[in-house]
C-alpha positions as MATLAB code, in Angstrom:
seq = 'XXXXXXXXXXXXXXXXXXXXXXXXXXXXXXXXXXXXXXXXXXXXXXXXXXXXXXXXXXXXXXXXXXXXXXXXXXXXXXXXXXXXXXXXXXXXXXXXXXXXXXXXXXXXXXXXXXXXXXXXXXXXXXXXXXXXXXXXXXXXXXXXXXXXXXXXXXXXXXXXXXXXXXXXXXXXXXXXXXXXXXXXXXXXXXXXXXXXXXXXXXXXXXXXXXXXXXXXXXXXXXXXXXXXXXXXXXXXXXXXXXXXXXXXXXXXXXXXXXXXXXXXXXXXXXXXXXXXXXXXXXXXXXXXXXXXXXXXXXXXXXXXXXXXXXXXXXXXXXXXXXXXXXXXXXXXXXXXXXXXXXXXXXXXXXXXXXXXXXXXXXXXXXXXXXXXXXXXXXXXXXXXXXXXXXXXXXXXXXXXXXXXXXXXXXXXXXXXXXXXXXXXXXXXXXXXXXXXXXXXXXXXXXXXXXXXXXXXXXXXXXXXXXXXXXXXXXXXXXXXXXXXXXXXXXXXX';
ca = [
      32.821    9.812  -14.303;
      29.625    8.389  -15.171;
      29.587    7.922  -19.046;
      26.888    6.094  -21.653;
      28.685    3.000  -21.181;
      26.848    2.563  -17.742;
      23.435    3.222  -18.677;
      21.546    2.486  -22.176;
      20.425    5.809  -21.433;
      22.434    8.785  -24.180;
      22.747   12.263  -23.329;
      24.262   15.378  -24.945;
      27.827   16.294  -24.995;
      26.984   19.346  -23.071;
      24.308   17.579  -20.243;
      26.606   13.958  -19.775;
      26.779   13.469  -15.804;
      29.854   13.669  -13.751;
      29.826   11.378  -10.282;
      29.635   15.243   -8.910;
      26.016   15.108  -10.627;
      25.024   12.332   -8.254;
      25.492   14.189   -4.587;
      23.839   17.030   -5.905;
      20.845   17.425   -3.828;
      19.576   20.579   -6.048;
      19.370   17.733   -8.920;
      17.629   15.240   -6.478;
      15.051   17.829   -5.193;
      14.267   18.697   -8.927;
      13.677   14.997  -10.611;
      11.615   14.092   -7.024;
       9.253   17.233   -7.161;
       9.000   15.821  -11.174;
       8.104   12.272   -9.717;
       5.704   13.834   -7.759;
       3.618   15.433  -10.572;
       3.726   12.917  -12.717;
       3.272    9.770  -10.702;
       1.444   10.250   -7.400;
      -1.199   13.574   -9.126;
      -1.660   12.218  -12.120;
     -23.083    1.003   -2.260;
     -24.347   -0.826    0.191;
     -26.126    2.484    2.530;
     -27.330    3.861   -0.868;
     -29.952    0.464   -0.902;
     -27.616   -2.078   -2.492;
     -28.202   -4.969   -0.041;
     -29.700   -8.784    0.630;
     -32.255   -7.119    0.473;
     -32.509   -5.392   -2.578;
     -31.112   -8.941   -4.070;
     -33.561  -11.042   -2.328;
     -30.763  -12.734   -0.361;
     -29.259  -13.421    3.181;
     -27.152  -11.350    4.923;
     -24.138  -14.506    4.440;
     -25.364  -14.626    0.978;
     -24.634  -11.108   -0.083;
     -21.296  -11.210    1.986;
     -19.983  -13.773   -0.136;
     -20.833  -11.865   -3.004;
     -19.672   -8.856   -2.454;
     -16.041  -10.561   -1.526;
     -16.053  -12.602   -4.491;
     -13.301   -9.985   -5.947;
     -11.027  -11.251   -3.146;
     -10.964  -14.863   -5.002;
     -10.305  -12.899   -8.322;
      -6.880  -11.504   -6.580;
      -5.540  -14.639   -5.099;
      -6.212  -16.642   -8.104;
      -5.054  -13.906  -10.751;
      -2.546  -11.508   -8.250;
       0.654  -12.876   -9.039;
       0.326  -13.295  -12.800;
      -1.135  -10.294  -13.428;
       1.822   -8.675  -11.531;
       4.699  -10.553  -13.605;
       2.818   -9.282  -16.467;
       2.905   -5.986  -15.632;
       7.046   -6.599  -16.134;
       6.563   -8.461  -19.398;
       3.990   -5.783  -21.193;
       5.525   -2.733  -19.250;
       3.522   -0.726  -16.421;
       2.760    2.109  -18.756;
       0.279   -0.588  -20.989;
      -0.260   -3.098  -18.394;
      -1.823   -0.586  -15.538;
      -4.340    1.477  -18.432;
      -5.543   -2.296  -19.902;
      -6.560   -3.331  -15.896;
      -7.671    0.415  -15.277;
     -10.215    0.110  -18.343;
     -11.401   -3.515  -17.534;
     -12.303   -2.530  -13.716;
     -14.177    0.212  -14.597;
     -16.314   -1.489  -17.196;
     -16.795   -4.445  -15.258;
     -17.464   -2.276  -12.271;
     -20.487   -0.015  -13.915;
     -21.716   -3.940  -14.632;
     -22.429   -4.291  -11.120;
     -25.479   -1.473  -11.679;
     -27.318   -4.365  -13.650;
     -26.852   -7.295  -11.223;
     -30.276   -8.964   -9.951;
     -29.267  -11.741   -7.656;
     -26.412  -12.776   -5.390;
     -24.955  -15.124   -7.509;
     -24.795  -12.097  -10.949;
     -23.186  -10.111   -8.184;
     -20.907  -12.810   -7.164;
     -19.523  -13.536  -10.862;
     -19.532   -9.764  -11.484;
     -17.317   -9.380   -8.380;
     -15.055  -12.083   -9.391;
     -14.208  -10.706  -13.020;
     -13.812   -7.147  -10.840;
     -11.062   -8.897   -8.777;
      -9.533  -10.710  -12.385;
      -9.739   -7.003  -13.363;
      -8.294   -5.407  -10.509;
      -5.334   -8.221   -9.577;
      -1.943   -6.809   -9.977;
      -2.710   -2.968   -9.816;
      -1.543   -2.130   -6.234;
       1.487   -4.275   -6.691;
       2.270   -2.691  -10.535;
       1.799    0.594   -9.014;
       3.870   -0.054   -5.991;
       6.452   -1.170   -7.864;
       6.468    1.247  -10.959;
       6.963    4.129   -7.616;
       9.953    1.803   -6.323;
      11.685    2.382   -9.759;
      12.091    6.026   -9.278;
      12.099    6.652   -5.791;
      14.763    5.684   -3.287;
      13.634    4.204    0.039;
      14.493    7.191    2.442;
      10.886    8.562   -0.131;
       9.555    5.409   -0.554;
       7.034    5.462    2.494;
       5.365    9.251    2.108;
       4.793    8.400   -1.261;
       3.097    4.991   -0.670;
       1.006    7.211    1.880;
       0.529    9.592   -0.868;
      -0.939    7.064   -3.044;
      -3.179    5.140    0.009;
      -4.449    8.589    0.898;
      -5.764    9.131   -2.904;
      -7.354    5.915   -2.785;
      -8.960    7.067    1.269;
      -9.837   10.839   -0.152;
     -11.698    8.774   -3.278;
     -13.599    6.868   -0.402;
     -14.415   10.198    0.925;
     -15.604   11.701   -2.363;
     -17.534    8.326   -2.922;
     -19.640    9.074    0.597;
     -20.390   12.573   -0.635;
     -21.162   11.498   -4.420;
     -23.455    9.313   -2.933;
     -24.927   11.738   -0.550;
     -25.898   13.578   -3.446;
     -27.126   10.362   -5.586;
     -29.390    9.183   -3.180;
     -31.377   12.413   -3.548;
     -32.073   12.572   -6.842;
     -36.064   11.409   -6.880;
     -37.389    9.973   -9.903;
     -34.475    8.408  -11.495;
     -35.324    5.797  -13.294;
     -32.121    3.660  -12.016;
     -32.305    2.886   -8.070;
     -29.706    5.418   -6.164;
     -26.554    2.028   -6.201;
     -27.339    1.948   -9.973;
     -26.728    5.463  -10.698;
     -23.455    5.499   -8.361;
     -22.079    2.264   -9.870;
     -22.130    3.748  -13.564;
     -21.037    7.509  -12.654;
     -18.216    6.604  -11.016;
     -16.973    4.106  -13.349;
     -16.708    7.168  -16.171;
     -13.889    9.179  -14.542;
     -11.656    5.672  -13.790;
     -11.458    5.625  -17.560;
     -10.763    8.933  -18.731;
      -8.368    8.353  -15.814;
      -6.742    5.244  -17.750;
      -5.708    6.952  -20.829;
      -4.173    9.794  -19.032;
      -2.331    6.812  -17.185;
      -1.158    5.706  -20.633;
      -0.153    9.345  -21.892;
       2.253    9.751  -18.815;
       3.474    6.435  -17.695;
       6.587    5.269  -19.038;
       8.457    1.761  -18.692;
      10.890    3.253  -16.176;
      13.159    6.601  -15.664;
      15.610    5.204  -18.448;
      12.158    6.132  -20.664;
      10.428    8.906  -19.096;
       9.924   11.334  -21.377;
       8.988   14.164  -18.309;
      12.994   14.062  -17.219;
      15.900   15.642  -19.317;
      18.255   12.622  -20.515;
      20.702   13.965  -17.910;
      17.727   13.869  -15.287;
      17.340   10.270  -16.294;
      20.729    9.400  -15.900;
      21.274   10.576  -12.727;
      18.050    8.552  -11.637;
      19.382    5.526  -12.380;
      22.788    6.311  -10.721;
      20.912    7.443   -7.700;
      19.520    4.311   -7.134;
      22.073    1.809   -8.656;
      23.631    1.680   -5.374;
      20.594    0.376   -3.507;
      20.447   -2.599   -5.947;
      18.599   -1.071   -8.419;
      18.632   -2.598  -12.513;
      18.236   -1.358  -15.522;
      14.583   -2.158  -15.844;
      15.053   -3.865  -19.206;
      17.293   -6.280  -17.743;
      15.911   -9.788  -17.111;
      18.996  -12.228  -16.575;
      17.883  -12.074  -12.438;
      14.644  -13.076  -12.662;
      14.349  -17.036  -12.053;
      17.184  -15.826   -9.335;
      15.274  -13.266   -8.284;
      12.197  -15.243   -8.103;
      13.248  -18.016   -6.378;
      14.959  -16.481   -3.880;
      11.858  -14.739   -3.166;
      10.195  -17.656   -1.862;
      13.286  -18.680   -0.159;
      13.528  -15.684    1.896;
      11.714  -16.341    5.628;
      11.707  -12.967    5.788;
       8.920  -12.599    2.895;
       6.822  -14.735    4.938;
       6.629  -12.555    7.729;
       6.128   -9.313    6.158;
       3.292  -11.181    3.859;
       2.157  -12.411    7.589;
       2.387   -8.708    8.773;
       0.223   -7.576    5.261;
      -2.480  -10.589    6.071;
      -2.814   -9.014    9.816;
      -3.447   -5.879    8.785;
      -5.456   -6.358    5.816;
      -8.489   -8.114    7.597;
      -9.659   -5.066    9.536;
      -8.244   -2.741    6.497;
     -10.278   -4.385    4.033;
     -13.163   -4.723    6.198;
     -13.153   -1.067    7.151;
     -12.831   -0.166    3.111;
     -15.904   -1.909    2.045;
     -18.431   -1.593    6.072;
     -17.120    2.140    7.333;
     -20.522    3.590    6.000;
     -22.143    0.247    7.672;
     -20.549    1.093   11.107;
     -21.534    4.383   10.997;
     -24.558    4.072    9.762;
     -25.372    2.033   13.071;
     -24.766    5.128   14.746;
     -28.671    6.552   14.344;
     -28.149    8.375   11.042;
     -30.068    8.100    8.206;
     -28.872    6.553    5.150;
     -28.329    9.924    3.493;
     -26.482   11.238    6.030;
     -24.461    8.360    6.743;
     -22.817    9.305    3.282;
     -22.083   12.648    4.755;
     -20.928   11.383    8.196;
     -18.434    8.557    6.558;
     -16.709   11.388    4.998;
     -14.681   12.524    8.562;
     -13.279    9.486    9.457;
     -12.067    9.055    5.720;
     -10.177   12.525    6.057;
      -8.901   12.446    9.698;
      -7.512    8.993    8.567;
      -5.879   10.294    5.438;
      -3.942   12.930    7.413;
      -2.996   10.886   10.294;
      -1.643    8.607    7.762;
       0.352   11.461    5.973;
       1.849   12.645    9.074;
       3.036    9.191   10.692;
       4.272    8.170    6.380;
       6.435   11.845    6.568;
       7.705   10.990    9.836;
       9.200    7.468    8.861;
      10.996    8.590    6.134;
      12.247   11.840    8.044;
      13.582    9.552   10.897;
      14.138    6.224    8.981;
      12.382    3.844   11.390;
       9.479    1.449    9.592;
       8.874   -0.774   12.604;
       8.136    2.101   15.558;
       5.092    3.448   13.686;
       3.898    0.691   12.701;
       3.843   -0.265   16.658;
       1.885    2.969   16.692;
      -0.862    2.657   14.775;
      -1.941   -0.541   15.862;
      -1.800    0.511   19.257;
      -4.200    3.537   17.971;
      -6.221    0.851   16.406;
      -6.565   -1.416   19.590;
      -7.807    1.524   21.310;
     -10.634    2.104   19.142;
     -11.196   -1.386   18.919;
     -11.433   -2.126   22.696;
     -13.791    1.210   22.673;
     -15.956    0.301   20.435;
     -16.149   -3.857   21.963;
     -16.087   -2.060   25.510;
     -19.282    0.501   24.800;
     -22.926   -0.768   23.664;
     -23.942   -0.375   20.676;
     -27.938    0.483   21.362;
     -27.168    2.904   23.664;
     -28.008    6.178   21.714;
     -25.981    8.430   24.762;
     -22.545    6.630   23.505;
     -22.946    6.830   19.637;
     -20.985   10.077   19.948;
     -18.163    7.787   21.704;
     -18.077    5.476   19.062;
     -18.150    7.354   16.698;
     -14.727    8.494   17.600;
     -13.628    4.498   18.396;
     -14.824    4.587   14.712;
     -12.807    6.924   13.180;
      -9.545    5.887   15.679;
      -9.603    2.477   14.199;
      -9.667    4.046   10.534;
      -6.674    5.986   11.319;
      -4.806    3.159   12.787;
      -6.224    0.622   10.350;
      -4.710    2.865    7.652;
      -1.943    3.546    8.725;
      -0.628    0.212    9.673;
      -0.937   -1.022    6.640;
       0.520    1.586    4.207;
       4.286    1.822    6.383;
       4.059   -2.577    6.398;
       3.854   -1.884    2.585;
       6.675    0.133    2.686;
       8.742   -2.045    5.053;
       8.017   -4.689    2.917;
       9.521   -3.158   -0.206;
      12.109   -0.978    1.029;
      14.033   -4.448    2.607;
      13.715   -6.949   -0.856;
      16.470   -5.783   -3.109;
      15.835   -6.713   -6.800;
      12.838   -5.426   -9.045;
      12.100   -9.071   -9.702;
      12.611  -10.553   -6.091;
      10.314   -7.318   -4.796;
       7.526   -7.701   -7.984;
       6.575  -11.122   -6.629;
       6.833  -10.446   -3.043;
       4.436   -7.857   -3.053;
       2.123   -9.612   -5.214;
       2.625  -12.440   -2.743;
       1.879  -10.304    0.497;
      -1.580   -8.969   -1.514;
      -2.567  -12.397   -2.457;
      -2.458  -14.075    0.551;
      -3.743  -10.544    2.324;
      -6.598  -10.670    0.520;
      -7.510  -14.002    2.311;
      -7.609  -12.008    5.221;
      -9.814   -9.453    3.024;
     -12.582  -12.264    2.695;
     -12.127  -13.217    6.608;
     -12.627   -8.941    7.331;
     -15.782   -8.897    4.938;
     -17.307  -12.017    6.391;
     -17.465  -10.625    9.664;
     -19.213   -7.737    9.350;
     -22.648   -9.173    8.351;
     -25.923   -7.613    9.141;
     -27.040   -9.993   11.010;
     -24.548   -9.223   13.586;
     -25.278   -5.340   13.576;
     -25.486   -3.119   15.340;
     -22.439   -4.279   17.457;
     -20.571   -6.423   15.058;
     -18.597   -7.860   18.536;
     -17.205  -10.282   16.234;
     -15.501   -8.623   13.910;
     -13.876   -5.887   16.374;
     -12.704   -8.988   18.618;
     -11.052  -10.401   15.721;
      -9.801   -6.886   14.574;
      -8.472   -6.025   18.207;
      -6.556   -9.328   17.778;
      -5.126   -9.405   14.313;
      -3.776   -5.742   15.618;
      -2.533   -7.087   18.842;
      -0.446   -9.956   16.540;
       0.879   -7.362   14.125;
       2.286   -5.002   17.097;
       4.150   -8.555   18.549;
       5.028   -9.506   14.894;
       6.645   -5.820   14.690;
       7.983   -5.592   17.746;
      10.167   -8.795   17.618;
      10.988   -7.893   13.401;
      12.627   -5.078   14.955;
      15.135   -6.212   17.165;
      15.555   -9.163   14.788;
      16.678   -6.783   11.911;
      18.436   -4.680   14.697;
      20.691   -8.047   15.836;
      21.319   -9.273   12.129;
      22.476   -5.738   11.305;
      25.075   -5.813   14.309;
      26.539   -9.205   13.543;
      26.818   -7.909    9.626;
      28.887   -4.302   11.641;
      30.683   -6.475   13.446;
      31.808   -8.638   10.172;
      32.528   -5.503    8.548;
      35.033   -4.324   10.954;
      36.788   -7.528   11.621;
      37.056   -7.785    7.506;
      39.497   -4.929    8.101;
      41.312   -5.791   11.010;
      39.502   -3.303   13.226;
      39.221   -4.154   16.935;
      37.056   -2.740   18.917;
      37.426   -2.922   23.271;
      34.742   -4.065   25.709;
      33.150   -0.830   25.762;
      32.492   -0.251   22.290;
      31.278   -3.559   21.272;
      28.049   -2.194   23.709;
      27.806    0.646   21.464;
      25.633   -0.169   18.662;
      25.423    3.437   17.111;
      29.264    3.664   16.888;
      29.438    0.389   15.530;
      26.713    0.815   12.968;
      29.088    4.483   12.066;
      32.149    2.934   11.781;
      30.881    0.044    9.852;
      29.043    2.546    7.480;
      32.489    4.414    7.253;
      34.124    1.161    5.578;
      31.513    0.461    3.103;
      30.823    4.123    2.031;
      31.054    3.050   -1.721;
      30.157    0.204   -1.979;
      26.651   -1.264   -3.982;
      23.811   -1.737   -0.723;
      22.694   -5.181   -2.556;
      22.207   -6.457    1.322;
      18.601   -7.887    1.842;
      18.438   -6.711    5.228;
      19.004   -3.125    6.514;
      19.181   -1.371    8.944;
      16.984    1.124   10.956;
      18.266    4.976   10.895;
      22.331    3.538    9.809;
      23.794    6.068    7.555;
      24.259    3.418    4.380;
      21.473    0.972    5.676;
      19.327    3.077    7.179;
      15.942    2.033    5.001;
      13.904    0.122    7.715;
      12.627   -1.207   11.133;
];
């Protein structure tokens, strides 16, 4: 019987939880569709160049990747003090402060105002993604955790989407007093905060709070997850643990490797997509329009491979994938030449291949990443570890795709084919690393309770990973590493 003694959270007489409460999948469809709702619903083409700046093309790449230096410097604290304020007050404050400091960027004159502007944007910024990732790990278990980290990627690739066809329409409008970057810096830095105080309206500190769940609802979310290490998310005795053992863990290092691999040609494609295609011999109005495609075909690629990992349980796989996807479009686009106008229809499908890949890579390595570090703590800093040092592979993407080195940009898709390439090794080998710990941790499991096993079984890793499962049925899943498509482990690879 689950009672009040095991959660700070009360309920009625007539709505406490039995232990019944907690298998009920009627219950778990209902609070999930509720998570749903109220978490995951709730320039540079347009004439903002060297140019306009009076600058060099180097010049205005450093600038425009200043942010980056504003998340590796500001990242991590920002992120622990999204724990210490609360995500519901923490995520509005850095919501507000972007947007203001974004519309800013309409009034910059020089390289160097852009580059200080761009810095206080990534001071702004630093510590969203990672308080919003791990605000959705405190109410989702990690069999959900990957369609709705797709879910909220995909909202962020859609906005990029909208932004091409805001912009489509913005560079139109004739005899604005405001140049056509000016106008789209300050329109679309309105919506971000009326989007901030809904944010604050709906966001609570954690299911034990949310006032969109009955008590009852609440309690069984915390009993859902308690057995996949969850804690009360007012508890702070395991933090220094928690913390420390997060930089202990080798295994942080190579997810946060796997995070900086993908984020060079992820952040690269974010901020030069319209620059790419814009090579392709459209104008720079309709190079807003045509940026739009890849954005979408992306998005639902992404969807469909996030669904997929969570149906079948396997992180690793798809992530193997979509770089392969990626290389493809990659090797295309190095393999085909750029000034010949009879292959810009080609490349602009090596274009929107690399998006999808790009994209996709890096929102299941976000999920593989937090679905294997138990401990709100332990997983707070290791995500805001992974973005930090990814974001030094941000400024290495941004670099490469100067101007100067249009229309081909041979550098940058040779360095993106590679840091692909890596991340499909780095997977490959995580996999049957994970897959070989696992086994040992079966075969310690059985031999805990005198269980033998003959020659023929011990080559049967399924019916080991059963059996083992079997034995351990009840017990808390506190284990740090787990195990790909196992019925109690079954949360990665």
């Amino acid at each position: 019987m689950a009672t009040k003694e095991k959660s700070e959270v009360e309920v009625s007489d007539h709505e406490e939880a039995s232990y019944d409460d907690y298998e009920d999948t009627s219950m778990e469809k209902r609070v999930i569709r509720k998570f749903d709702v109220y978490l995951l619903r709730n320039a540079i083409v347009a004439g903002f160049s060297g140019k306009y700046l009076q600058s060099s093309a180097l010049e205005f790449n450093l600038a425009v990747s200043a942010h980056l230096f504003g998340f590796v410097l500001f990242e991590i604290p920002s992120s622990l003090l999204s724990k210490v304020l609360g995500f519901h007050v923490w995520i509005p404050i850095i919501m507000v402060c972007w947007s203001i400091t974004s519309m800013c960027q309409a009034s910059v004159t020089t390289s160097l105002q852009l580059g200080i502007v761009r810095f206080l944007l990534g001071v702004a910024e630093a510590g969203f993604s990672p308080a919003v990732i791990d605000y959705i790990c405190l109410f989702y278990a990690r069999k959900e955790l990957t369609m709705r980290y797709g879910i909220f990627i995909a909202l962020c690739t859609i906005a990029g989407a909208f932004t091409g066809l805001l912009a489509y329409g913005i560079v139109q409008i004739k005899g604005a007093t405001l140049k056509s970057f000016q106008l789209i810096f300050l329109i679309e830095g309105i919506p971000t905060i009326i989007l901030a105080l809904v944010v604050a309206v709906f966001f609570t500190k954690g299911p034990g709070n949310a006032r969109f769940l009955t008590p009852k609802e609440r309690l069984y979310t915390i009993e859902r997850l308690r057995p996949e290490g969850g804690v009360d998310e007012e508890d702070r005795s395991f933090m220094k643990s928690q913390a420390k053992s997060a930089f202990l863990d080798p295994r942080v290092y190579v997810y946060v490797l796997a995070t900086t691999l993908g984020s060079i040609p992820f952040n690269a494609l974010n901020y030069f997509l319209p620059t790419l295609v814009g090579q392709l011999g459209f104008s720079p109005v309709d190079t807003q329009l045509m940026s739009v495609p890849p954005y979408v075909i992306a998005t639902v690629v992404m969807i469909i491979f996030s669904w997929l990992a969570d149906k079948y349980q396997v992180r690793a796989l798809p992530i193997m994938i979509a770089d392969i996807i990626a290389i493809i479009g990659c090797a295309g686009m190095i393999g085909t030449s750029a000034n010949d106008q009879n292959l810009h229809n080609i490349r602009y499908f090596f274009t929107t291949l690399i998006a999808c890949g790009v994209y996709t890579q890096q929102t299941i390595v976000y999920s593989w990443l937090t679905c294997n570090i138990i401990g709100q703590y332990k997983r707070n800093i290791a995500i805001a570890t992974a973005l930090t040092i990814g974001n030094v592979g941000g400024v290495i993407g941004i670099l490469l795709f100067q101007q100067t080195m249009a229309p081909a940009f041979s550098n940058g898709m040779i360095v993106a084919l590679s840091t692909m390439v890596a991340q499909f090794v780095l997977a490959f080998w995580m996999k049957f690393h994970l897959e070989y710990v696992n086994k040992k941790r079966d075969l310690a499991i059985l031999s805990n309770n005198k269980i033998q096993l003959t020659e023929s079984e011990l080559k049967d890793t399924k019916f080991i990973k059963e059996k083992a499962a079997r034995l351990v049925e009840h017990e808390p899943k506190f284990d740090d590493i787990l195990c790909d498509s196992h019925p109690n482990w079954r949360y990665i690879v």
